[in-house]
C-alpha positions as CSV (number, residue, x, y, z in Angstrom):
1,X,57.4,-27.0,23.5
2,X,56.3,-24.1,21.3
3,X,53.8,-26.5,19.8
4,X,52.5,-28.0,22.7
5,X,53.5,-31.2,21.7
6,X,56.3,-33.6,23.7
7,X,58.3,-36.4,22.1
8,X,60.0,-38.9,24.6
9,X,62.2,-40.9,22.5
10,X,63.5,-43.8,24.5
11,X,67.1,-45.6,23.2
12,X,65.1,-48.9,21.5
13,X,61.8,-48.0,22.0
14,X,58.8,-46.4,20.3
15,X,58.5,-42.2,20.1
16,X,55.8,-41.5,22.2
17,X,53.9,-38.1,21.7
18,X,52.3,-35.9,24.8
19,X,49.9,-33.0,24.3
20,X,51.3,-30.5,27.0
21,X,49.8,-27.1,26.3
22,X,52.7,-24.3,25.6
23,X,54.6,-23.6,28.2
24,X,56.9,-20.9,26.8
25,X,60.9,-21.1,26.9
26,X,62.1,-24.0,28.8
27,X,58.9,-25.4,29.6
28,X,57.4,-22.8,31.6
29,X,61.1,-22.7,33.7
30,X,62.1,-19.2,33.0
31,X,58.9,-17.9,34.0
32,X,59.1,-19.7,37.4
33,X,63.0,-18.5,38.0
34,X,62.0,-15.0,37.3
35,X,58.8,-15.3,39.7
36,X,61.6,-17.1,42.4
37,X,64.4,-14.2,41.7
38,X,61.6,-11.7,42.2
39,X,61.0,-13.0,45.6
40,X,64.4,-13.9,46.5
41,X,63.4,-17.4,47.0
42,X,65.7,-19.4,44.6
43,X,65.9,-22.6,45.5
44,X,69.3,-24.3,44.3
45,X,73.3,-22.6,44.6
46,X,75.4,-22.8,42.3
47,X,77.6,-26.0,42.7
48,X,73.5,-27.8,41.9
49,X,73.6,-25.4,38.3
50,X,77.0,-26.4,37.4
51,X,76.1,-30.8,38.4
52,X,73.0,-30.0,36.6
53,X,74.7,-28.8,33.6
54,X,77.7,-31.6,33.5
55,X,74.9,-33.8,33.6
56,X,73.4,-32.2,30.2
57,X,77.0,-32.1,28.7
58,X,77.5,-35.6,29.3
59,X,74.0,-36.9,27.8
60,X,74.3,-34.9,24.6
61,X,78.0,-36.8,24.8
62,X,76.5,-40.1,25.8
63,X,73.6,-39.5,22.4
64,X,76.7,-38.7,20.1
65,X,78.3,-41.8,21.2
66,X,75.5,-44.1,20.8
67,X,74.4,-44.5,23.7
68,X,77.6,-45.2,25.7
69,X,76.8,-44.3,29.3
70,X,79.2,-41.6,30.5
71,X,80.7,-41.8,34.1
72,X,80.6,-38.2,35.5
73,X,83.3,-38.9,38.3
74,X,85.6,-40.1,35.0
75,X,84.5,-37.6,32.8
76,X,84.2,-34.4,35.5
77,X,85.9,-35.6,38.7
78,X,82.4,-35.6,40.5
């Protein structure tokens, strides 16, 4: 992201490259939650930051494992 460049890399498939202009840490995301804190609008509680974060736990498992899809209600109970 610091390069303006994006790699999706799809399990099988060909890298493909995307020119998206830098965005800054996370993609332009910390900006926007600062800007939505400021203005007390954020968006999301915190049962939605904890799903969202099981969910990146279990894909970096799922890439360790080749691929093996990982059933969050197994895995997390949810």
């Amino acid at each position: 992201m610091d390069k303006g460049i994006l790699e999706l890399k799809v399990f099988g498939k060909k890298k493909k490259t995307f020119r998206v202009g830098v965005l800054g840490s996370h993609g332009g995301g910390d900006i926007g939650l600062i800007k939505n804190l400021a203005k007390d609008e954020l968006r999301t509680d915190i049962s939605v930051s904890i799903e969202s974060h099981l969910m990146a736990f279990a894909a970096e498992e799922s890439r360790l494992n080749s691929g093996v899809p990982v059933i969050m209600k197994e895995r997390f109970g949810r």
